[in-house]
NUVO-445120 format. One record per atom (N, C-alpha, C, CB): residue number from 0; atom name; x, z, y. Coordinates in nm, 2 decimals. Each point is the difference from the previous one (the first is absolute). Glycine has a CB too. Layout:
N
<NUM "CA" <X Z Y>>;
...
! end
This chain:
141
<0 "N" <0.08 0.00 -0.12>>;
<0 "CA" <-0.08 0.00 0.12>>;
<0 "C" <0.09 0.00 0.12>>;
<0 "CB" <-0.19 0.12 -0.12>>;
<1 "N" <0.17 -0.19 0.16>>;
<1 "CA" <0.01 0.03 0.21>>;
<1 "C" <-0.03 0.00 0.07>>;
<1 "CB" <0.07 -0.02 0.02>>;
<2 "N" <-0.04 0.13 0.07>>;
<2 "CA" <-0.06 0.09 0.13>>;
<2 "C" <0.11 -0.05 0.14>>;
<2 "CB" <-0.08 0.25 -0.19>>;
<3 "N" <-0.04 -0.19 0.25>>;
<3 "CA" <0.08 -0.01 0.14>>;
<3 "C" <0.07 0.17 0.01>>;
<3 "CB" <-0.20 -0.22 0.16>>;
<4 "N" <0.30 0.17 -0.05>>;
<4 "CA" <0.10 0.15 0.04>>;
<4 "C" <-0.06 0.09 0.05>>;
<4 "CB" <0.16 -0.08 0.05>>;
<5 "N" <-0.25 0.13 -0.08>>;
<5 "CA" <-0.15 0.10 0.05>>;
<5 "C" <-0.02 0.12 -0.11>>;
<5 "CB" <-0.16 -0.23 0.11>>;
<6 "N" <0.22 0.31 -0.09>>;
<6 "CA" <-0.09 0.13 -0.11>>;
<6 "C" <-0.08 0.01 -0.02>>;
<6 "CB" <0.06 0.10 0.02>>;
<7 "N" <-0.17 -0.12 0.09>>;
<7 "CA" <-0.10 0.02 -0.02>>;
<7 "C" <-0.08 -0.07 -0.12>>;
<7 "CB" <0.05 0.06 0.23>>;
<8 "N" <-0.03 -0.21 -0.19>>;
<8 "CA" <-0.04 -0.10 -0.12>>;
<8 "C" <0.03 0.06 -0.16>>;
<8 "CB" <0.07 -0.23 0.19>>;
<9 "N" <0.07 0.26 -0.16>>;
<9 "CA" <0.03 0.09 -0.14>>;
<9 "C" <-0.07 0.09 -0.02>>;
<9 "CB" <0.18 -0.03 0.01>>;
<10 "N" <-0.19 0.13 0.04>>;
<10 "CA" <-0.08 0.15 -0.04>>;
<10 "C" <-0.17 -0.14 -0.07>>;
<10 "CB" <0.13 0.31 0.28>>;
<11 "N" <-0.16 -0.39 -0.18>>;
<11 "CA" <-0.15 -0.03 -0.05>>;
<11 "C" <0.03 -0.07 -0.15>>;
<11 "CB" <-0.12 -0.03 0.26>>;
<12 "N" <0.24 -0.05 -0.31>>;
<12 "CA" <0.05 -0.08 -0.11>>;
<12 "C" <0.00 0.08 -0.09>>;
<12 "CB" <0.12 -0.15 0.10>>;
<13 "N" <-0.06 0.32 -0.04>>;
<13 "CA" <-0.01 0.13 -0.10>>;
<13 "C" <-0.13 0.04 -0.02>>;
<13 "CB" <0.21 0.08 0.08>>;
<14 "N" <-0.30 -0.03 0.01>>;
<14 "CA" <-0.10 0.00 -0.03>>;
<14 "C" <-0.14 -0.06 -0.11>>;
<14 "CB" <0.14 0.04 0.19>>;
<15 "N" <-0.12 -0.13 -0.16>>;
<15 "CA" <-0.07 -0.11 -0.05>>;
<15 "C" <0.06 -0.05 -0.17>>;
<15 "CB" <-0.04 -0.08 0.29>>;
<16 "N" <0.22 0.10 -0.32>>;
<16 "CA" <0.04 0.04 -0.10>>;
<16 "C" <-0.08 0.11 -0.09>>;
<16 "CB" <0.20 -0.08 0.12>>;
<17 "N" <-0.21 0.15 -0.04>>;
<17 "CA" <-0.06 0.18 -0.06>>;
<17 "C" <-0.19 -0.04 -0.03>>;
<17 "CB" <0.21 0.22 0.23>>;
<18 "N" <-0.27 -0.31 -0.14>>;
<18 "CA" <-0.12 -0.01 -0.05>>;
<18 "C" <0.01 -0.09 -0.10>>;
<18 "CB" <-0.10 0.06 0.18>>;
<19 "N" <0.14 -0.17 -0.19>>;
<19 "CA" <0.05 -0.08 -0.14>>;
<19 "C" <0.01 0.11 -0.13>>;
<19 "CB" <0.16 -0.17 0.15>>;
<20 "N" <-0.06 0.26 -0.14>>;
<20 "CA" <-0.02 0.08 -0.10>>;
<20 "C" <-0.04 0.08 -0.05>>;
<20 "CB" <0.06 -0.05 0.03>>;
<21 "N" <-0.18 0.13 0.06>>;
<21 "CA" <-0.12 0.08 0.04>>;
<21 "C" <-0.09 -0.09 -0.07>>;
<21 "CB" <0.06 0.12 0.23>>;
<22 "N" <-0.11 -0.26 -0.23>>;
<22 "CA" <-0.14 -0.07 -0.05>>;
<22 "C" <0.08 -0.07 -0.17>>;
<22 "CB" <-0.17 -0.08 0.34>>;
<23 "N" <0.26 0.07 -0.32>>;
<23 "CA" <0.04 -0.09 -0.12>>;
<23 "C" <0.07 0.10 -0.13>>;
<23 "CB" <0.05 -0.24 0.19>>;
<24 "N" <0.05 0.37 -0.14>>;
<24 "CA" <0.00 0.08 -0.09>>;
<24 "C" <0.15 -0.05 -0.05>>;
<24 "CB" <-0.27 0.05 -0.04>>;
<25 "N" <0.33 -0.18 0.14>>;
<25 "CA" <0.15 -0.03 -0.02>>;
<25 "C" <0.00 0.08 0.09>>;
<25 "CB" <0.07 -0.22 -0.09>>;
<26 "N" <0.12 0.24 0.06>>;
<26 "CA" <0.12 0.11 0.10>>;
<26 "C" <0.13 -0.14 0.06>>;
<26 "CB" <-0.02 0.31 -0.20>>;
<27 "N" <0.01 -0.30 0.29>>;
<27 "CA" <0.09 -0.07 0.05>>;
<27 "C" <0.13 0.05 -0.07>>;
<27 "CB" <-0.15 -0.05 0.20>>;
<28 "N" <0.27 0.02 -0.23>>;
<28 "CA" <0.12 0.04 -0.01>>;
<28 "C" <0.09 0.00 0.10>>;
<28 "CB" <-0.04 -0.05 -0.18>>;
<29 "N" <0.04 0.13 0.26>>;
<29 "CA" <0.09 -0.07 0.08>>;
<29 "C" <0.19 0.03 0.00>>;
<29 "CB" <-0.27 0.00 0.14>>;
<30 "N" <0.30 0.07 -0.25>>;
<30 "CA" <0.10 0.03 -0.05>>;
<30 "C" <0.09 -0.16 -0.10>>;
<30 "CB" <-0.15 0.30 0.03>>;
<31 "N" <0.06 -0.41 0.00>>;
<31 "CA" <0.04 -0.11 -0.09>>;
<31 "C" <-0.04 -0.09 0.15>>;
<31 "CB" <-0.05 0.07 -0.33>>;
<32 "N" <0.07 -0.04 0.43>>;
<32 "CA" <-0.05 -0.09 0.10>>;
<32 "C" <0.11 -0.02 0.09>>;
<32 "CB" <-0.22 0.07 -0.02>>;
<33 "N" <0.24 -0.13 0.08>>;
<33 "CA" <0.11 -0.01 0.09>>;
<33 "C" <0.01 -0.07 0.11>>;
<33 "CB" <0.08 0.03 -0.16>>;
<34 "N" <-0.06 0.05 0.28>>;
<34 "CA" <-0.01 -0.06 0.14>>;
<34 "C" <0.08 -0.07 0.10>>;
<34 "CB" <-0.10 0.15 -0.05>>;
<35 "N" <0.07 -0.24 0.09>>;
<35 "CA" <0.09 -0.07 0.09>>;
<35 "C" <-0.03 -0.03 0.15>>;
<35 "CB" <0.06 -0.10 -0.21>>;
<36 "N" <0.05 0.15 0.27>>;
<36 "CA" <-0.10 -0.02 0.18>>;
<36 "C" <0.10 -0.12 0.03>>;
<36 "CB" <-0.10 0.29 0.14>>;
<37 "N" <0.07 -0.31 -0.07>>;
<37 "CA" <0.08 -0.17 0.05>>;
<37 "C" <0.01 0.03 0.20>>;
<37 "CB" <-0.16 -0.23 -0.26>>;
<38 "N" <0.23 0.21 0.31>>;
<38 "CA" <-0.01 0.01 0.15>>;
<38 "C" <-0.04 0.11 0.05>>;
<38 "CB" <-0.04 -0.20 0.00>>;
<39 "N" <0.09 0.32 -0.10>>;
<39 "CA" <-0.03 0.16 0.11>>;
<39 "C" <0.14 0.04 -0.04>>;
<39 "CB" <-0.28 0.11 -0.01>>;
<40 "N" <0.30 -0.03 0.09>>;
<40 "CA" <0.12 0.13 -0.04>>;
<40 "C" <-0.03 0.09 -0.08>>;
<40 "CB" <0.06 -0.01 0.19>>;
<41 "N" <0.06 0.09 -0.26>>;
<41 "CA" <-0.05 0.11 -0.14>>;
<41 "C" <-0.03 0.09 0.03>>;
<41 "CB" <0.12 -0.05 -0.14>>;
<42 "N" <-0.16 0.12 0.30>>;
<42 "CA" <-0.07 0.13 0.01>>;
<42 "C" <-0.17 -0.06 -0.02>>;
<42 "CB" <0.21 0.14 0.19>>;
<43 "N" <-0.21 -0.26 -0.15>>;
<43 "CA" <-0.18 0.00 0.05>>;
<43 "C" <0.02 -0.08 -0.15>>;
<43 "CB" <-0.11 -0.03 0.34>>;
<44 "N" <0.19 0.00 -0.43>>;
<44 "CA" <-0.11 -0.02 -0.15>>;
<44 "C" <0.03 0.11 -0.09>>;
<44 "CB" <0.01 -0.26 -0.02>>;
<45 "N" <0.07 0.34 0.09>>;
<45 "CA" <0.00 0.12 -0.11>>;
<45 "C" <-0.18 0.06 0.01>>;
<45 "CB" <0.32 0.10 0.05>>;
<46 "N" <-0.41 -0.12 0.07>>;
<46 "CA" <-0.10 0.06 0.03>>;
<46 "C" <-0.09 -0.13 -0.15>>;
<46 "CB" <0.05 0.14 0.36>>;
<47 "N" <-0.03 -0.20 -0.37>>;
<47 "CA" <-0.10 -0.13 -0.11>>;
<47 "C" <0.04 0.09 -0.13>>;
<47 "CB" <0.05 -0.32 0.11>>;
<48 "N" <0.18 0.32 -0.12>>;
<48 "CA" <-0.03 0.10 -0.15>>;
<48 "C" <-0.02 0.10 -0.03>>;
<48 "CB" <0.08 -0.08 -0.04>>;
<49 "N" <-0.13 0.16 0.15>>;
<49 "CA" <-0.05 0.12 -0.03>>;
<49 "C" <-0.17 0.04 -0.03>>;
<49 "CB" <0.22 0.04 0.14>>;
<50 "N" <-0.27 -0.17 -0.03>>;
<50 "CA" <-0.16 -0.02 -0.03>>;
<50 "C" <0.00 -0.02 -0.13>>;
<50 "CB" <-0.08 -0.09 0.20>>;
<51 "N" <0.15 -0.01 -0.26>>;
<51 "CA" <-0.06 -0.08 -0.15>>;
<51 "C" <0.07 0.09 -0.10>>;
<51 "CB" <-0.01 -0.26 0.07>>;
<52 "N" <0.17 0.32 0.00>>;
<52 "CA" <0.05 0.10 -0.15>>;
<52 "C" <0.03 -0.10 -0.06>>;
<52 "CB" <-0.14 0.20 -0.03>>;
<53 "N" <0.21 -0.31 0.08>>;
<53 "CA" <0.04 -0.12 -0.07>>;
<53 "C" <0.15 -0.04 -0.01>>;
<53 "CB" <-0.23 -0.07 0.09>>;
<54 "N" <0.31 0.02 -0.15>>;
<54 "CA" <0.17 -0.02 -0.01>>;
<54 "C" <-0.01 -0.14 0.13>>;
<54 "CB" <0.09 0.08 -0.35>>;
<55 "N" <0.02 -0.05 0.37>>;
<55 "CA" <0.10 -0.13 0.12>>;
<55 "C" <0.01 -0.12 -0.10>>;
<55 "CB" <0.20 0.17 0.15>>;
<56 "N" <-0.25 -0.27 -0.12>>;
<56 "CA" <0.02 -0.10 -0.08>>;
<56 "C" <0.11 -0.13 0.07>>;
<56 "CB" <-0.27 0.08 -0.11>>;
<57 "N" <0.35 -0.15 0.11>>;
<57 "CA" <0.04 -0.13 0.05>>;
<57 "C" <0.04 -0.09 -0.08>>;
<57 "CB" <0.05 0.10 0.16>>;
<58 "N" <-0.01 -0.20 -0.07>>;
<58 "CA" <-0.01 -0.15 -0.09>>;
<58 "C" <0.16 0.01 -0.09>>;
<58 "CB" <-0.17 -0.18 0.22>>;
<59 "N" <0.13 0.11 -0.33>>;
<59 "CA" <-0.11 -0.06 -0.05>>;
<59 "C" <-0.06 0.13 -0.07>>;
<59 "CB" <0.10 -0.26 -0.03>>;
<60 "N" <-0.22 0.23 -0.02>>;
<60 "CA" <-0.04 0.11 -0.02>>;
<60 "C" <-0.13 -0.09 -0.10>>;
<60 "CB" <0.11 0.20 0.24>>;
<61 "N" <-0.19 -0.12 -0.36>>;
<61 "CA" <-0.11 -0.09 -0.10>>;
<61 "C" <-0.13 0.05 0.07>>;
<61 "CB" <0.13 0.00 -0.26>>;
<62 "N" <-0.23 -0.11 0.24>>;
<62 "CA" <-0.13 0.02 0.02>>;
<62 "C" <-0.05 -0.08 -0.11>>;
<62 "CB" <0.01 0.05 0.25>>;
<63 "N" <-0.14 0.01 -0.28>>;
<63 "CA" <-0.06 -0.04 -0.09>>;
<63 "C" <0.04 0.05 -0.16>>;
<63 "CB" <-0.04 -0.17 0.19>>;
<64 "N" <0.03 0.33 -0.16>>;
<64 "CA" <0.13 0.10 -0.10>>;
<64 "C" <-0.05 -0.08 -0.13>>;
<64 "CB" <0.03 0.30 0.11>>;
<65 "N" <-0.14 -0.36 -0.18>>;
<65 "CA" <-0.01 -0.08 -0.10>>;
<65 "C" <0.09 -0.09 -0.09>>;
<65 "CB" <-0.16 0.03 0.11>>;
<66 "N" <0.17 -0.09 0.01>>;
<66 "CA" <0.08 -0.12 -0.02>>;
<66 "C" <0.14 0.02 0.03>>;
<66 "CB" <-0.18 -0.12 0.05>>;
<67 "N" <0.20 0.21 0.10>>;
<67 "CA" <0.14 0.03 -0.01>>;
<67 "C" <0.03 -0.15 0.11>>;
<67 "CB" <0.04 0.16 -0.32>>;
<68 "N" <-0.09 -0.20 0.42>>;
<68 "CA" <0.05 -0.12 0.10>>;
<68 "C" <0.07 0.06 0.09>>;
<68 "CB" <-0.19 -0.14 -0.01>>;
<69 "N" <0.32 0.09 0.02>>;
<69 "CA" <0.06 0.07 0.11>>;
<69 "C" <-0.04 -0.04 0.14>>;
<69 "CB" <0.17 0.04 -0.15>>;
<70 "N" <-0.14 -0.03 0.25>>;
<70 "CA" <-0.07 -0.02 0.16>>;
<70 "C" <0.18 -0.01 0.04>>;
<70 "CB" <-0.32 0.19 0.07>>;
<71 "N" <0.32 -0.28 0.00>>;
<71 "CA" <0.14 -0.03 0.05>>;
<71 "C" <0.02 -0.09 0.13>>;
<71 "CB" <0.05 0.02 -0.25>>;
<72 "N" <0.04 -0.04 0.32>>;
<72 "CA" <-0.04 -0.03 0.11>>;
<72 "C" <0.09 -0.11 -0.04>>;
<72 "CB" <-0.08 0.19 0.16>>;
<73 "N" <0.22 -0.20 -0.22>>;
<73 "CA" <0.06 -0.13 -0.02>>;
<73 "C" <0.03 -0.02 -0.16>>;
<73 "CB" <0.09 0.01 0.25>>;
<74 "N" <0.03 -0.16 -0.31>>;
<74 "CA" <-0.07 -0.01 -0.11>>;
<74 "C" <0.00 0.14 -0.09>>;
<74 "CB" <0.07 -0.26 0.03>>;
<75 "N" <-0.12 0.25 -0.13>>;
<75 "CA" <0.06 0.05 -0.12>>;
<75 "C" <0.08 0.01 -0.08>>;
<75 "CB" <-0.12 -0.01 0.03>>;
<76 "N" <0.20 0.11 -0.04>>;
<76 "CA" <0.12 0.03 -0.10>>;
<76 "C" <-0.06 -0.02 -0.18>>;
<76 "CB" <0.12 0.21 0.21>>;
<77 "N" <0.03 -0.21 -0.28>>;
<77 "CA" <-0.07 0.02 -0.13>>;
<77 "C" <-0.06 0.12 -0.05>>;
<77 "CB" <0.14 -0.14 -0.04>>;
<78 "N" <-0.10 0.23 0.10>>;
<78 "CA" <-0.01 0.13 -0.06>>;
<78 "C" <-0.18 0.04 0.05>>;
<78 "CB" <0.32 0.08 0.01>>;
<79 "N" <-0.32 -0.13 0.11>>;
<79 "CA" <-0.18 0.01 0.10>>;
<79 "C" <-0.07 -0.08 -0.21>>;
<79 "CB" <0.06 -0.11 0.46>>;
<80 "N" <-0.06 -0.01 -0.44>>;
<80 "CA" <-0.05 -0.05 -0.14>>;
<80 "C" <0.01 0.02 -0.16>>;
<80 "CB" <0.03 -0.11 0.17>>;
<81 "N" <0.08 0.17 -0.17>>;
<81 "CA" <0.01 0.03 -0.13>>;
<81 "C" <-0.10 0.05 -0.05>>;
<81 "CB" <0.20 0.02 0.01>>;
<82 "N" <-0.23 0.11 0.06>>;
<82 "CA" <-0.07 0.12 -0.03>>;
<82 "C" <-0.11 -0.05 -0.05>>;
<82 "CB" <0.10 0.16 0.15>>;
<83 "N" <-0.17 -0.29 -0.11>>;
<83 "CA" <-0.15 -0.08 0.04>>;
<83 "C" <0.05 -0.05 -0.17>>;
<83 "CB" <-0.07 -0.12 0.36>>;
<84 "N" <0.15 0.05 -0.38>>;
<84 "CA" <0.02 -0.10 -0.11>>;
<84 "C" <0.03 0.15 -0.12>>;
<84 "CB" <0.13 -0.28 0.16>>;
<85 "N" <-0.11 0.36 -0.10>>;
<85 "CA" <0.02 0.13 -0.15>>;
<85 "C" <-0.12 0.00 -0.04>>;
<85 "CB" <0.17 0.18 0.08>>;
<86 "N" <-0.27 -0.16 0.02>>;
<86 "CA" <-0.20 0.08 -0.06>>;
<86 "C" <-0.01 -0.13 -0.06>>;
<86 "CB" <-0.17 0.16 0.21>>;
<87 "N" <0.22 -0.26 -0.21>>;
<87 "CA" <-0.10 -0.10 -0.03>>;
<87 "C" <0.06 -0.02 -0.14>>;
<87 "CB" <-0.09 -0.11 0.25>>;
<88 "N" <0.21 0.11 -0.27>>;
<88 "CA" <0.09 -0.04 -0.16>>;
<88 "C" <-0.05 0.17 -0.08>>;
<88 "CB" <0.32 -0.20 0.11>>;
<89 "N" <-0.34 0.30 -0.04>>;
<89 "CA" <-0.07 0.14 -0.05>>;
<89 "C" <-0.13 -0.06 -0.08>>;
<89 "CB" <0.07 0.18 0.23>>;
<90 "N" <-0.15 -0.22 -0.13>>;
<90 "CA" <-0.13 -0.02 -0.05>>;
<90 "C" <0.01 -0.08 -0.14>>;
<90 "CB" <-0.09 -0.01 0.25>>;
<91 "N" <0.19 -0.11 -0.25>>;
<91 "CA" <0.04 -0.10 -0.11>>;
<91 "C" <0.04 0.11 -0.12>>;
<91 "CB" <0.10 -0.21 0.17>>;
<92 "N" <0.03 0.26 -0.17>>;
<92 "CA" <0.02 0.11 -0.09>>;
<92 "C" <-0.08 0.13 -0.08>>;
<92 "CB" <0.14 -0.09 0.13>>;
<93 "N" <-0.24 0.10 -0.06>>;
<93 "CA" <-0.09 0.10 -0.02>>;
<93 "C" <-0.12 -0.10 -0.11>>;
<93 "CB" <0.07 0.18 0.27>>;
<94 "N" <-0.06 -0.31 -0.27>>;
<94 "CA" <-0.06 -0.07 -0.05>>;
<94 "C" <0.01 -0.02 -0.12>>;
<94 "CB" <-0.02 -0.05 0.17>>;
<95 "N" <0.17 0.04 -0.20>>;
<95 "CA" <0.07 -0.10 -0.13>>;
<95 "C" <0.02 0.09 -0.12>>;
<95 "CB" <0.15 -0.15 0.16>>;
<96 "N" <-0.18 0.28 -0.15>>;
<96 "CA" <-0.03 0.06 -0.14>>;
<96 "C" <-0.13 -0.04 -0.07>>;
<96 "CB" <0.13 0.17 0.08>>;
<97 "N" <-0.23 -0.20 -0.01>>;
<97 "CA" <-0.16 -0.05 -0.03>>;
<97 "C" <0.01 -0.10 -0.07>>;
<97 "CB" <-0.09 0.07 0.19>>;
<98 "N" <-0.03 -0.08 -0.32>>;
<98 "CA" <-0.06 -0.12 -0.05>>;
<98 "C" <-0.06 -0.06 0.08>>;
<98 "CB" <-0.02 0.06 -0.19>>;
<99 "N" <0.09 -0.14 0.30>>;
<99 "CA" <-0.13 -0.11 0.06>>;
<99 "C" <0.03 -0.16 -0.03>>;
<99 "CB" <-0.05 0.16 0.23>>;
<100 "N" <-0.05 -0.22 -0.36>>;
<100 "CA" <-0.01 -0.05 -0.03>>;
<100 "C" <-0.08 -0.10 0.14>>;
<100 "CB" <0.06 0.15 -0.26>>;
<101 "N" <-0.16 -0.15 0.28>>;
<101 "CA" <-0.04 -0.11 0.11>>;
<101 "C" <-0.05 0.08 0.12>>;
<101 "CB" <-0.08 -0.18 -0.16>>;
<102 "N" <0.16 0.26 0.16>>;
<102 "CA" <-0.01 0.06 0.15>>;
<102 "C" <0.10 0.00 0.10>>;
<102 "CB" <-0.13 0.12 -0.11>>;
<103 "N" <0.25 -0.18 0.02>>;
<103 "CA" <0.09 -0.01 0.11>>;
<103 "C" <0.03 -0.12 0.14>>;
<103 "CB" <0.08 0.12 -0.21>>;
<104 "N" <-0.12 -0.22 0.16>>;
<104 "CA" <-0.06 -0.04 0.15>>;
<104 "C" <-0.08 0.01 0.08>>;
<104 "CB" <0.06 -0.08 -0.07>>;
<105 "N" <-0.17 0.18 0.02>>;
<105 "CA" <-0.07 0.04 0.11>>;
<105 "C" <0.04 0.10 0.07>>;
<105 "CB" <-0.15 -0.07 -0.11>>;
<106 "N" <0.23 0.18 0.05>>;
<106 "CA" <0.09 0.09 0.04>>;
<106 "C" <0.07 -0.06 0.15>>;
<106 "CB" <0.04 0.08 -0.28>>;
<107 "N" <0.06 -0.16 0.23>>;
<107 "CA" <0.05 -0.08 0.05>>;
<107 "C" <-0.06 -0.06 0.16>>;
<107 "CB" <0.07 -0.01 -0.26>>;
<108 "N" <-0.16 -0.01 0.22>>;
<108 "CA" <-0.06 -0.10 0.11>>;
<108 "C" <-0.09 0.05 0.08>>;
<108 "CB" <0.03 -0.18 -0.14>>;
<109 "N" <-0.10 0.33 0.14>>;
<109 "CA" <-0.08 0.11 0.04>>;
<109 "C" <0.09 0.06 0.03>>;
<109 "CB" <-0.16 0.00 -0.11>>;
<110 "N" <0.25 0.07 0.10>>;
<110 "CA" <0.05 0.10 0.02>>;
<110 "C" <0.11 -0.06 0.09>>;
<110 "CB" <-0.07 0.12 -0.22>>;
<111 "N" <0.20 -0.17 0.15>>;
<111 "CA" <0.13 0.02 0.06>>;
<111 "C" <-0.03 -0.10 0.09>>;
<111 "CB" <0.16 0.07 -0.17>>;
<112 "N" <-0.19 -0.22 0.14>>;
<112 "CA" <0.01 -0.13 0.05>>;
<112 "C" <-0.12 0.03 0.16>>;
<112 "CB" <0.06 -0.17 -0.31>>;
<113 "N" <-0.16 0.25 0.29>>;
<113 "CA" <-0.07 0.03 0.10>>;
<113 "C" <0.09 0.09 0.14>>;
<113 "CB" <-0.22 -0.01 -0.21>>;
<114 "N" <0.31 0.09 0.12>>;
<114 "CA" <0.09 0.10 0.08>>;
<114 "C" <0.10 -0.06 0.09>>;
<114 "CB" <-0.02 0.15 -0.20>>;
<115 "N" <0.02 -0.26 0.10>>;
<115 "CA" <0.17 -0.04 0.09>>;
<115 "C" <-0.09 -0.11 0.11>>;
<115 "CB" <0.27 -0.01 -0.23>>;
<116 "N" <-0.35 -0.06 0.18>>;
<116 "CA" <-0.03 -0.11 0.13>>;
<116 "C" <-0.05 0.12 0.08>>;
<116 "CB" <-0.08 -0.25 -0.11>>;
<117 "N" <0.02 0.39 0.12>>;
<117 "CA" <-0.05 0.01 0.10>>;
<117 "C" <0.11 0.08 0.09>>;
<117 "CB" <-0.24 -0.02 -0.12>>;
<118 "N" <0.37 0.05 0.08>>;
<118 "CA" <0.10 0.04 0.04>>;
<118 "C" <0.09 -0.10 0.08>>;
<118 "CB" <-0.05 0.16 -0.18>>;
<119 "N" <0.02 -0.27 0.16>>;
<119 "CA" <0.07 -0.12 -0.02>>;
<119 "C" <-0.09 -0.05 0.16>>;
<119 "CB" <0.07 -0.04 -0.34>>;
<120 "N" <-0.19 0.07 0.35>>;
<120 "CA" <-0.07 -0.05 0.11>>;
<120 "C" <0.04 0.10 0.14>>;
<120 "CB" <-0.20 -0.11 -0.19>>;
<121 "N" <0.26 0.24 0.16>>;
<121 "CA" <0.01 0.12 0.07>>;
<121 "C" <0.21 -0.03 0.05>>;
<121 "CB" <-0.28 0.20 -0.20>>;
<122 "N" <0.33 -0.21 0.09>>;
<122 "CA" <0.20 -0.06 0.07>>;
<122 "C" <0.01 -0.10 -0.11>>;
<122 "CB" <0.17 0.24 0.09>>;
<123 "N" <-0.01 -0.26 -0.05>>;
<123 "CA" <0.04 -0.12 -0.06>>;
<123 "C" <0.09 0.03 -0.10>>;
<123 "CB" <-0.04 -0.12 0.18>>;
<124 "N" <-0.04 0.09 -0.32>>;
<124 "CA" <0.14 0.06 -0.09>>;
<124 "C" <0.09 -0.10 -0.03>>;
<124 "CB" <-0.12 0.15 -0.12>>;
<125 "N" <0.24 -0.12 0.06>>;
<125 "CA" <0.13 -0.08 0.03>>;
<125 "C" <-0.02 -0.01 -0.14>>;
<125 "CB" <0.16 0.07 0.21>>;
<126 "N" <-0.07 -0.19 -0.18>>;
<126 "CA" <0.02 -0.08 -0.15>>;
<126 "C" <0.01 0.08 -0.17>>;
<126 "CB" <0.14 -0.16 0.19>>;
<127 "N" <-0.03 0.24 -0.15>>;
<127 "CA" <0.02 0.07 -0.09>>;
<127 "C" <-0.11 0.13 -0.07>>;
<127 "CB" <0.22 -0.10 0.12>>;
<128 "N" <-0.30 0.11 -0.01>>;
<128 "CA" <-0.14 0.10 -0.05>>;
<128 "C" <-0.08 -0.10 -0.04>>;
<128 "CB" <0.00 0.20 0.15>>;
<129 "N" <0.01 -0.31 -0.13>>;
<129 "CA" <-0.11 -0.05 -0.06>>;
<129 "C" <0.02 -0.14 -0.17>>;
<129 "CB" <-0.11 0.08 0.32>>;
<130 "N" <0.25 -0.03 -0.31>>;
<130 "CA" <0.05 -0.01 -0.15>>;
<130 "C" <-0.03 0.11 -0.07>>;
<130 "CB" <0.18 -0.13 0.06>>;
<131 "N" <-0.12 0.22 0.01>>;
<131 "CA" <0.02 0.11 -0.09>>;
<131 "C" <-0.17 0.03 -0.05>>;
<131 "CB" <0.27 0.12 0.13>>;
<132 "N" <-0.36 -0.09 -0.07>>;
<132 "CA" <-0.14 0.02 0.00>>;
<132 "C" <-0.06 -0.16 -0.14>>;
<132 "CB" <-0.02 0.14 0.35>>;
<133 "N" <0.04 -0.22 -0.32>>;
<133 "CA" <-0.02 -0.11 -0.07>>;
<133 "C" <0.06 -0.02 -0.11>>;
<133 "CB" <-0.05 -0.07 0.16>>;
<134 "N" <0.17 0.14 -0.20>>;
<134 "CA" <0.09 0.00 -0.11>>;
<134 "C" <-0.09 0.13 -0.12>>;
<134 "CB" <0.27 -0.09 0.19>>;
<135 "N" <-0.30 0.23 -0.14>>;
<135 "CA" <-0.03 0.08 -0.07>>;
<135 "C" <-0.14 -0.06 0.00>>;
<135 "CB" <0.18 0.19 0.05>>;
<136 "N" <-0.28 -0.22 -0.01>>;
<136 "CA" <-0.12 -0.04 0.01>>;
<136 "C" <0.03 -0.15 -0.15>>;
<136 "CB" <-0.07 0.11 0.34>>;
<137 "N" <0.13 -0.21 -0.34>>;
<137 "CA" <0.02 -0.07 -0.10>>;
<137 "C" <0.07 0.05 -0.13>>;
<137 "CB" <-0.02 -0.14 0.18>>;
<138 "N" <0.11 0.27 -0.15>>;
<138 "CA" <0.03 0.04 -0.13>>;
<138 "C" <-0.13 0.09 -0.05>>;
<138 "CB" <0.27 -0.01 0.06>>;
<139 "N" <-0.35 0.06 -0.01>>;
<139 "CA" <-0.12 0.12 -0.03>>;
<139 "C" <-0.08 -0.14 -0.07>>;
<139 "CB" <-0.02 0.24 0.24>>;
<140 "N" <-0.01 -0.30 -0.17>>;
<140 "CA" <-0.10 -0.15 -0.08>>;
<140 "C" <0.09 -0.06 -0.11>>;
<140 "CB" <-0.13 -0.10 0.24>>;
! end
């Protein structure tokens, strides 16, 4: 989410957090959350991490903790990617003890093949991740 440099807006983003979990019975975490102010100084965002009780976050830094996308401002290193191309040869591995007799292309093509294009539409993976991703994906089939 982003806010303007206003507490106030915050305390209502907090608020309104707290009725979210008042009618729905989820808890926000905010101990797995992480904040980034952009264009203030560190006395006036220490007042954001103390409202939210939230860690200092900076670039690069992941969003979308699912997936694990990093947010970066220039290119990507190998090491920013690897980590993307580890869940996804995980997912493969966690597979290959299984009898899947005709399920493995669906596997395949649901699952991973859905993962990477939609990662793939979000940065740009480099050659070599997208061997390496296509190599374990043809040895699993």
């Amino acid at each position: 989410m982003f806010l303007e440099n206003k507490l106030t807006k915050a305390r209502h983003l907090k608020w309104l957090l707290a009725c979210f979990e008042n009618l729905s019975g989820i808890r926000t975490n905010y101990d797995k959350c992480d904040l980034m102010t952009i264009g203030i100084s560190d006395s006036e965002g220490n007042d954001f991490f103390s409202l939210f009780c939230s860690k200092r976050a900076k670039l690069p830094f992941n969003f979308l903790s699912i997936l694990g996308v990093p947010l970066h401002f220039s290119k990507l290193r190998r090491q920013d990617i690897q980590s993307i191309v580890d869940k996804i040869i995980k997912r493969v591995g966690g597979w290959r003890g299984r009898l899947l007799l005709w399920g493995k292309l669906t596997l395949l093509r649901s699952c991973l093949a859905s993962i990477t294009i939609y990662l793939m539409s979000i940065i740009k993976f480099t050659k070599w991740a997208v061997e390496a991703i296509d190599s374990h994906m043809g040895h699993f089939f």
